[in-house]
C-alpha positions as CSV (number, residue, x, y, z in Angstrom):
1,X,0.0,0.0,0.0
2,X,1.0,3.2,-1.0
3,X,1.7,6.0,1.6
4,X,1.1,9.5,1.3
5,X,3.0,12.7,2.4
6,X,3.7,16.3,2.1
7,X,5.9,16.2,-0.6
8,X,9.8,17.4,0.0
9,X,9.3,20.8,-2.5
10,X,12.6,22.4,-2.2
11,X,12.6,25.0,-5.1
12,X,9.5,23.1,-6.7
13,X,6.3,24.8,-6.9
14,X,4.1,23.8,-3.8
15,X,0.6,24.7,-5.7
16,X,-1.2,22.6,-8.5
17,X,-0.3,24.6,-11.8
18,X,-3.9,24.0,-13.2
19,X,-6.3,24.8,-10.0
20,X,-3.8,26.4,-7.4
21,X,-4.7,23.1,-5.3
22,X,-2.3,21.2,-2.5
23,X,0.0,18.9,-3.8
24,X,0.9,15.4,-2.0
25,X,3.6,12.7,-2.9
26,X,2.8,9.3,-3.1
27,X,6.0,7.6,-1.6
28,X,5.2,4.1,-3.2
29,X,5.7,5.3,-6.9
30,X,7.5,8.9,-6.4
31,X,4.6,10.8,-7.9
32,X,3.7,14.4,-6.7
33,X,0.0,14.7,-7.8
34,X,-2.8,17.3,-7.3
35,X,-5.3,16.6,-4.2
36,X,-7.9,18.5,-5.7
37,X,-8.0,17.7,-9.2
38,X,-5.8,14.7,-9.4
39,X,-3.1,16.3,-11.8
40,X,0.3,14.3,-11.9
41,X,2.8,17.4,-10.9
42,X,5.6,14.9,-11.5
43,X,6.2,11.2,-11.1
44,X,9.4,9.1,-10.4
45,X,10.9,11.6,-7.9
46,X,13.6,10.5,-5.9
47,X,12.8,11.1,-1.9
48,X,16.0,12.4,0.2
49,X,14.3,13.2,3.2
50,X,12.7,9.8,4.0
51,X,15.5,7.1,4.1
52,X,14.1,4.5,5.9
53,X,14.3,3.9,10.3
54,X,16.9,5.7,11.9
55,X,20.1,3.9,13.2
56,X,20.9,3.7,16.8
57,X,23.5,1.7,16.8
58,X,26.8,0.8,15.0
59,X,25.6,-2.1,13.6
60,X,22.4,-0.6,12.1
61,X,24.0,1.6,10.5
62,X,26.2,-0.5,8.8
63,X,23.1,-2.8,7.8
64,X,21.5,0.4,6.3
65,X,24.2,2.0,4.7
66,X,23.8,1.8,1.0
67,X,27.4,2.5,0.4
68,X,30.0,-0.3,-0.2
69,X,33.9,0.4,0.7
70,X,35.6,3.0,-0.9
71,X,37.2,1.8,-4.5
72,X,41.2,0.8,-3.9
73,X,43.3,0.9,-7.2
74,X,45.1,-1.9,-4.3
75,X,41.7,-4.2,-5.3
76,X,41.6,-6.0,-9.2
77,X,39.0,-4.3,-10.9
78,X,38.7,-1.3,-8.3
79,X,35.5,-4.0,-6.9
80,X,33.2,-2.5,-9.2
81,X,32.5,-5.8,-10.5
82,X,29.0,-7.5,-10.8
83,X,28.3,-11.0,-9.0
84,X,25.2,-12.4,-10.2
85,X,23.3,-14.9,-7.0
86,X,23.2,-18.5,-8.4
87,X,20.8,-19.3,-5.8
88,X,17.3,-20.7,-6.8
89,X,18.2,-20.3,-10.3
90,X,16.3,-22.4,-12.7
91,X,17.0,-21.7,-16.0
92,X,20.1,-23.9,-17.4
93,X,21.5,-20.7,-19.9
94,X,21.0,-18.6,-17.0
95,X,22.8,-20.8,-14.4
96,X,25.4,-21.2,-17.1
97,X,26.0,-17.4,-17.5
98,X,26.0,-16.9,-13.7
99,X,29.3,-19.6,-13.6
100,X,31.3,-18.0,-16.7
101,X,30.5,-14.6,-14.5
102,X,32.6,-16.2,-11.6
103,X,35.8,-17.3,-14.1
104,X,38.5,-14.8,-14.6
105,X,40.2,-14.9,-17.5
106,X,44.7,-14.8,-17.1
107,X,44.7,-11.0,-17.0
108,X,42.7,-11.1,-14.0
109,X,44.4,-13.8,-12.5
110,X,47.8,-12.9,-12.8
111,X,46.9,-8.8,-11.3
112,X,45.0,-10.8,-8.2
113,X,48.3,-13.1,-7.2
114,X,50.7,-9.9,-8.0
115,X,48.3,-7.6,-5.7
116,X,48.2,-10.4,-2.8
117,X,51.6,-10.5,-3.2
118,X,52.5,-6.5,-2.8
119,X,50.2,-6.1,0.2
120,X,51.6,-9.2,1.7
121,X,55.4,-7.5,1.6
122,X,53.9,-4.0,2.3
123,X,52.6,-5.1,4.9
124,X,55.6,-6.9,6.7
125,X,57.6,-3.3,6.2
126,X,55.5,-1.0,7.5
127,X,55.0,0.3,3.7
128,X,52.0,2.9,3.4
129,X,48.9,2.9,0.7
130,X,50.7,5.5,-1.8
131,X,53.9,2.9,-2.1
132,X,51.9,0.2,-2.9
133,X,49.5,1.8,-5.2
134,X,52.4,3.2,-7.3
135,X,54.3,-0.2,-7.0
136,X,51.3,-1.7,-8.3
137,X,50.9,0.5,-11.2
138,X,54.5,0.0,-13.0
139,X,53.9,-3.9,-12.6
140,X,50.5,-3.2,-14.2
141,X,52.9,-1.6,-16.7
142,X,55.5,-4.2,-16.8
143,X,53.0,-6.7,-17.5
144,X,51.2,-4.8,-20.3
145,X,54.7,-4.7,-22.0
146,X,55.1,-8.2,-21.4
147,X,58.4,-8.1,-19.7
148,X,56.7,-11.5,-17.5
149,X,57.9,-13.6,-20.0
150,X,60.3,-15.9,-18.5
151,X,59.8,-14.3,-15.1
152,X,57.5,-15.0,-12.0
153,X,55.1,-12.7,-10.8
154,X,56.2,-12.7,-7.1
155,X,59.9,-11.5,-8.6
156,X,58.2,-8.4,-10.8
157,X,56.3,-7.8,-7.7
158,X,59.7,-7.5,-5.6
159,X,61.5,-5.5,-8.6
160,X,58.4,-3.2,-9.1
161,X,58.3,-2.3,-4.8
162,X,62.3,-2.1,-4.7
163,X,61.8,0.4,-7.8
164,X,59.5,2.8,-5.7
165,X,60.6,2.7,-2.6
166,X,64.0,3.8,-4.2
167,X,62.0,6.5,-6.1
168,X,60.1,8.0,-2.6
169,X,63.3,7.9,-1.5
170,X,62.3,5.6,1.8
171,X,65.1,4.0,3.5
172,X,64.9,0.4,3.0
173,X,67.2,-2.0,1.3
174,X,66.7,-4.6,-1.2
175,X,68.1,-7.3,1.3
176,X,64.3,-6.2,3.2
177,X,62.6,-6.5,0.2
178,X,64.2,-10.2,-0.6
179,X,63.8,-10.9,3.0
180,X,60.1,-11.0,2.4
181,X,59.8,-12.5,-1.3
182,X,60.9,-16.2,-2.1
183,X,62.2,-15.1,-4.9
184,X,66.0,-15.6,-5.4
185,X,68.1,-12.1,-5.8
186,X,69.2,-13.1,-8.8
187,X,66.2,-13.7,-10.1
188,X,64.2,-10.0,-8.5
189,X,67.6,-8.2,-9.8
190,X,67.0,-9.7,-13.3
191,X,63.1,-8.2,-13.2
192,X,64.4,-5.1,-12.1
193,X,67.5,-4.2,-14.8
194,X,64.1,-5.3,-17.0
195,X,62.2,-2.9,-15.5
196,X,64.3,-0.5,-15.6
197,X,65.4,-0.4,-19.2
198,X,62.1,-1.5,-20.8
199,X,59.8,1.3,-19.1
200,X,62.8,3.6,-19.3
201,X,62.9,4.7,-15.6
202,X,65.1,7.1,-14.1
203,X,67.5,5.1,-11.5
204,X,67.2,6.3,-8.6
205,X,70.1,5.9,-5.5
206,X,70.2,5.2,-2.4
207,X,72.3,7.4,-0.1
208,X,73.8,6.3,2.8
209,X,73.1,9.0,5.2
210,X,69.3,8.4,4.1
211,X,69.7,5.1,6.3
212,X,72.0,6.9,9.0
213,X,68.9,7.8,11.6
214,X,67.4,4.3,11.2
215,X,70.4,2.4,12.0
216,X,71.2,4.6,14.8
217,X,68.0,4.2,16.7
218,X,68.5,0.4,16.2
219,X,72.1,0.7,17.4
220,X,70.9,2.5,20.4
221,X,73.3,5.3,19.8
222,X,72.7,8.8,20.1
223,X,72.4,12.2,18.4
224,X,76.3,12.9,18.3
225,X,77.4,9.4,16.7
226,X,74.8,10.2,14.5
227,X,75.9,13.6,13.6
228,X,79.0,12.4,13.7
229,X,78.6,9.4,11.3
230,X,76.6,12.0,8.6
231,X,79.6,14.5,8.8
232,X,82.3,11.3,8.1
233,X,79.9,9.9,4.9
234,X,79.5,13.6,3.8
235,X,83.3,13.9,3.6
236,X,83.9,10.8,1.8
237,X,81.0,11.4,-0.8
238,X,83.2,14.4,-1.7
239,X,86.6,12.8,-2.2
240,X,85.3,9.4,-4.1
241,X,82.1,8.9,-5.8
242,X,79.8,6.2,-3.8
243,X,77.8,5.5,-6.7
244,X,77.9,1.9,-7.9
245,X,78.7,1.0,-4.0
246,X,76.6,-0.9,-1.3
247,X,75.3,2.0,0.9
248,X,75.0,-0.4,4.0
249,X,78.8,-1.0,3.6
250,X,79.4,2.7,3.4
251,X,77.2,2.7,6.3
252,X,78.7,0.3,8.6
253,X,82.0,1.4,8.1
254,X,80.9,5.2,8.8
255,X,79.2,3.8,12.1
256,X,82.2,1.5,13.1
257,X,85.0,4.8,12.3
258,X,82.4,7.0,14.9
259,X,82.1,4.4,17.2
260,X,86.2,4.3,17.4
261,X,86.5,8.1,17.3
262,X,84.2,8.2,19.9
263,X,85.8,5.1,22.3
264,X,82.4,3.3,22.4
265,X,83.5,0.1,22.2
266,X,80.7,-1.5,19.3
267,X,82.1,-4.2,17.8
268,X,81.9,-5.1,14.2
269,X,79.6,-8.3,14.6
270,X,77.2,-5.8,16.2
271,X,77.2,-3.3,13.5
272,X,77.5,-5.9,10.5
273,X,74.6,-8.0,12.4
274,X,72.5,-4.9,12.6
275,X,72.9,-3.7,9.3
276,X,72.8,-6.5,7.1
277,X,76.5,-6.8,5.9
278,X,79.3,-8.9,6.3
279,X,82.2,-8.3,8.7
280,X,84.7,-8.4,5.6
281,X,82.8,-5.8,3.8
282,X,82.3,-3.2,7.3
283,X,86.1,-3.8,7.2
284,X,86.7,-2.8,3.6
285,X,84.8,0.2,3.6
286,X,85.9,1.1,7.3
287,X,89.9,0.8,5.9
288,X,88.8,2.9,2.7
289,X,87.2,5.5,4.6
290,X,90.5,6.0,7.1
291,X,93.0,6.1,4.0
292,X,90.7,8.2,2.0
293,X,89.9,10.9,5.1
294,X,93.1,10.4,6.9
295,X,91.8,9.5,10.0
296,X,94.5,8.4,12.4
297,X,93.9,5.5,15.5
């Protein structure tokens, strides 16, 4: 049964046009008609005032909320696909239809292992929503140029992360990023080079004193090691190029020459162990940064 109400007029007119009568809305079908002489005003209307019981709680809310979740490039398809309800369907072509619906064809596929893959990593590093949505969107681009032939997903996905978090200029390493991929580093360095030169990116580097306040909160040192370590890697950036050269090792042996300056008595297995180097390279760089800045012990 229909309901009747004093329609919502807004800037309509609130008077019959043909005998200046009251005009009512019909909920049921949405149309505004004369009460005098019947004349439809307008029909279909759309009510914005009357949107069903009120919610007191949160979970009547969410039951009469006619909004889903917000569209995530992070979801295949930005879930603004349609699912048809194979329940009490009878007819064969129809039930048939309803079950091709649910199949996803390889392009599909292949974008929902890649995205479960990405938020699995960005999750395990802390990564935020714009690093993954741009990671996401050059291995959308890698795989449109077809650069997955002869490589896995899950190393693209790797390559594709590393890129961007190099890009944003975020300080972590690709030893993090393989720490959290079973992908070999072979293999994830072989999707990047492939990344690199087939989308013709802009290589981005990693600087060492970009990781300097990291390490030194997980070294437990404080604000003049770390002041101190900045003003040693600034000094040897000026005398020999670091490009081409591990930034950790750079790193380590910065922290290890402050830590001597400085008589705090870290040990190499502590920094190496903490960084994510071997004790033969924090000895390398540590012996190239005393010849090169002519540090005396």
């Amino acid at each position: 049964m229909n309901s009747v109400s004093e329609p919502n007029t807004g800037n309509r007119q609130k008077n019959c046009p043909e005998c200046n009568g009251s005009i009512i809305s019909i909920e049921g079908s949405g149309d505004v008609v004369c009460e005098s002489c019947g004349l439809v005003v307008s029909e279909r209307n759309m009510d914005y005032e009357h949107s069903g019981k009120r919610a007191y709680t949160k979970e009547e809310r969410e039951k009469r909320e006619r909004t889903g979740s917000p569209v995530s490039r992070l979801t295949p398809n930005l879930s603004l696909t349609t699912v048809i309800n194979r329940k009490n369907i009878k007819n064969p072509d129809l039930k048939r239809a309803a079950k091709w619906n649910t199949r996803m064809d390889w392009h599909q596929r292949n974008l929902l292992i890649a995205t479960t893959e990405l938020k699995r990593i960005s999750t395990n590093l802390n990564l935020p929503d714009h690093v993954k949505t741009e990671a996401l969107s050059y291995y959308k681009k890698a795989f449109k140029k077809k650069l997955l032939r002869g490589r896995s997903i899950n190393s693209m996905v790797a390559a594709s992360l590393y890129y961007t978090l190099k890009k944003k200029r975020i300080p972590r390493t690709l030893q993090e990023v393989l720490d959290e991929t079973s992908e070999t580093p072979r293999d994830v360095r072989r999707s990047y080079r492939a990344l690199v030169r087939e989308l013709h990116l802009k290589v981005p580097t990693t600087k060492p004193s970009s990781l300097v306040p990291r390490f030194t909160n997980e070294l437990g040192l404080n604000s003049q090691i770390e002041q101190l370590t900045l003003k040693i890697i600034k000094a040897y950036q000026q005398v020999i190029p670091t490009s081409g050269k591990d930034p950790k090792g750079i790193l380590a042996g910065a922290f290890y020459l402050a830590s001597k300056l400085r008589n705090l008595g870290l040990t190499q297995r502590e920094i190496a162990d903490t960084i994510g180097v071997t004790e033969v390279t924090l000895r390398s760089r540590y012996q190239e940064l005393k010849k090169n800045l002519n540090v005396e012990l």
